[in-house]
C-alpha positions in Angstrom: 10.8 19.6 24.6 12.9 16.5 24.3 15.4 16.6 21.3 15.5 12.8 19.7 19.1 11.8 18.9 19.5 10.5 15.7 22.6 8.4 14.7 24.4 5.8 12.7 25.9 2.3 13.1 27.8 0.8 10.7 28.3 -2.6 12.4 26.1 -5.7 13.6 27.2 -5.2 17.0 23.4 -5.1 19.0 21.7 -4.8 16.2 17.9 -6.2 16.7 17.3 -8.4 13.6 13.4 -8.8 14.3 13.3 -4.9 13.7 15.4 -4.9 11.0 12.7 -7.9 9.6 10.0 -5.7 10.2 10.8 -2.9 8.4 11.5 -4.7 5.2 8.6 -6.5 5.2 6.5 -4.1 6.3 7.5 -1.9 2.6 7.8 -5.5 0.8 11.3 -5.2 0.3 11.9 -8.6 1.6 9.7 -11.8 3.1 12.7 -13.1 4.8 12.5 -13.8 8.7 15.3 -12.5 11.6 17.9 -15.4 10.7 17.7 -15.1 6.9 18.1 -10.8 7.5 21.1 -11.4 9.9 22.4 -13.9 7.5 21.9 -11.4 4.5 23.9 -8.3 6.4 26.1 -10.3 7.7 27.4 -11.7 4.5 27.5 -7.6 2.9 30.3 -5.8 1.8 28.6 -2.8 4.2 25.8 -2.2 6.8 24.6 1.4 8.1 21.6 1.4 11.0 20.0 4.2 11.8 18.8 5.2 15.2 16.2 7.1 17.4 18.0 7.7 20.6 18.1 3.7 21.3 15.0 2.9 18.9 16.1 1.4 15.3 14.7 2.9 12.8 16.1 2.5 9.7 18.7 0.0 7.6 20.5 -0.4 4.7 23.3 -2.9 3.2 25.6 -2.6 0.5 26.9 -6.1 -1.9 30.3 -5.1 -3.2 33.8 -5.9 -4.1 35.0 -2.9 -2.6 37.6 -2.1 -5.1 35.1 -0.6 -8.1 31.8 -2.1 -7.8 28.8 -1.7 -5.0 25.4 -2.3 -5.4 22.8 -0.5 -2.3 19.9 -2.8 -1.4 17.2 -2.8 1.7 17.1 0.9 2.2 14.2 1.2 4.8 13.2 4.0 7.4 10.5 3.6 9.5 7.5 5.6 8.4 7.2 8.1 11.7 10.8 9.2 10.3 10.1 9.5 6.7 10.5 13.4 5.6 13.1 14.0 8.1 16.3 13.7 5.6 17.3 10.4 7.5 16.8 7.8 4.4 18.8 10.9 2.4 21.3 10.6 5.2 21.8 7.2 5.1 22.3 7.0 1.3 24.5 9.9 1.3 26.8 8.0 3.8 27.2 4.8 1.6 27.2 7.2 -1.4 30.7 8.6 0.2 31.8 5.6 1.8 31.4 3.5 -1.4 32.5 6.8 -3.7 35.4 4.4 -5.2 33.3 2.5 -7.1 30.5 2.6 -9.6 27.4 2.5 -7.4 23.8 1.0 -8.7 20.6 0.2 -6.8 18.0 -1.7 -6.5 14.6 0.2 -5.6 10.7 -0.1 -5.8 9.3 1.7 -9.0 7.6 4.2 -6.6 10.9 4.9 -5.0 13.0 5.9 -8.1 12.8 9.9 -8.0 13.6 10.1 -4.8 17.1 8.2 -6.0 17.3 10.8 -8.8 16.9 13.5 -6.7 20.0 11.8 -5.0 22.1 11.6 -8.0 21.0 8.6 -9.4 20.8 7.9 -12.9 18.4 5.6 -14.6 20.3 2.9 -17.0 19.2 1.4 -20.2 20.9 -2.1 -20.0 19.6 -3.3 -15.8 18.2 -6.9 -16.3 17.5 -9.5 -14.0 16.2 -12.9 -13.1 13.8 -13.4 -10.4 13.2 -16.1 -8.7 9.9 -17.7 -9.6 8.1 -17.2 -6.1 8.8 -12.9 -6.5 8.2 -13.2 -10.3 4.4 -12.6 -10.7 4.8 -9.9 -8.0 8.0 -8.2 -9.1 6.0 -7.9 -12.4 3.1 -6.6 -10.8 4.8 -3.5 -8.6 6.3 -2.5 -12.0 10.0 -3.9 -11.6 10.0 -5.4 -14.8 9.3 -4.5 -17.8 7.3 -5.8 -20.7 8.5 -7.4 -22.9 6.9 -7.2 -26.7 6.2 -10.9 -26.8 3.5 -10.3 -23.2 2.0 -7.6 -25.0 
């Protein structure tokens, strides 16, 4: 049987953007195409890749100042990886790359356990403004929260 190598990249060197555009939209974490998602790591603090042997198979970026604040966004591994302790791997490595700073995240409702289990903590005082294209849909997956006045 042939072992699959699995590794890391932390650069944009080779990096195939229309892959990295699929997985995000394919689990709705973005509707951008190739040139907006090169455009979006390339302008990050940090980028990690994750590979198959030559196959792409998972992403992530990181916004920060790098002195004491990062914030982890577009964490995606393709599905015929998922339970294989590679999304964990890649979270762990900007976890201790990024250990510095105060570290939040940005993650679909369905998704936050899996960040506990991680070490994440839930916070009290997250808010944000969406932009009124994601709004109605942000709301709908659960991201927000309502408010007394939409009840």
């Amino acid at each position: 049987m042939v072992q699959t190598k699995i590794w890391f990249k932390e650069d944009l060197r080779d990096v195939d953007f229309t892959r990295v555009t699929e997985l995000l939209n394919h689990f709705g974490l973005s509707d951008a195409n190739e040139q907006v998602q090169y455009a979006t790591f390339k302008n990050s603090h940090g980028v990690l890749f994750a590979y198959a042997d030559e196959e792409l198979i998972g992403c992530s970026r990181v916004l920060s100042d790098g002195i004491s604040q990062a914030a982890i966004y577009n964490v995606a591994v393709a599905e015929a990886y998922h339970h294989k302790g590679i999304g964990q791997k890649m979270v762990q490595r900007l976890i201790q790359r990024y250990r510095h700073c105060n570290i939040i995240l940005y993650t679909h409702p369905k998704t936050v356990s899996w960040y506990q289990h991680l070490g994440f903590k839930r916070m009290n005082t997250g808010l944000a403004i969406f932009e009124a294209q994601h709004a109605a849909w942000m709301a709908a997956e659960g991201f927000t929260v309502k408010e007394e006045a939409e009840l």
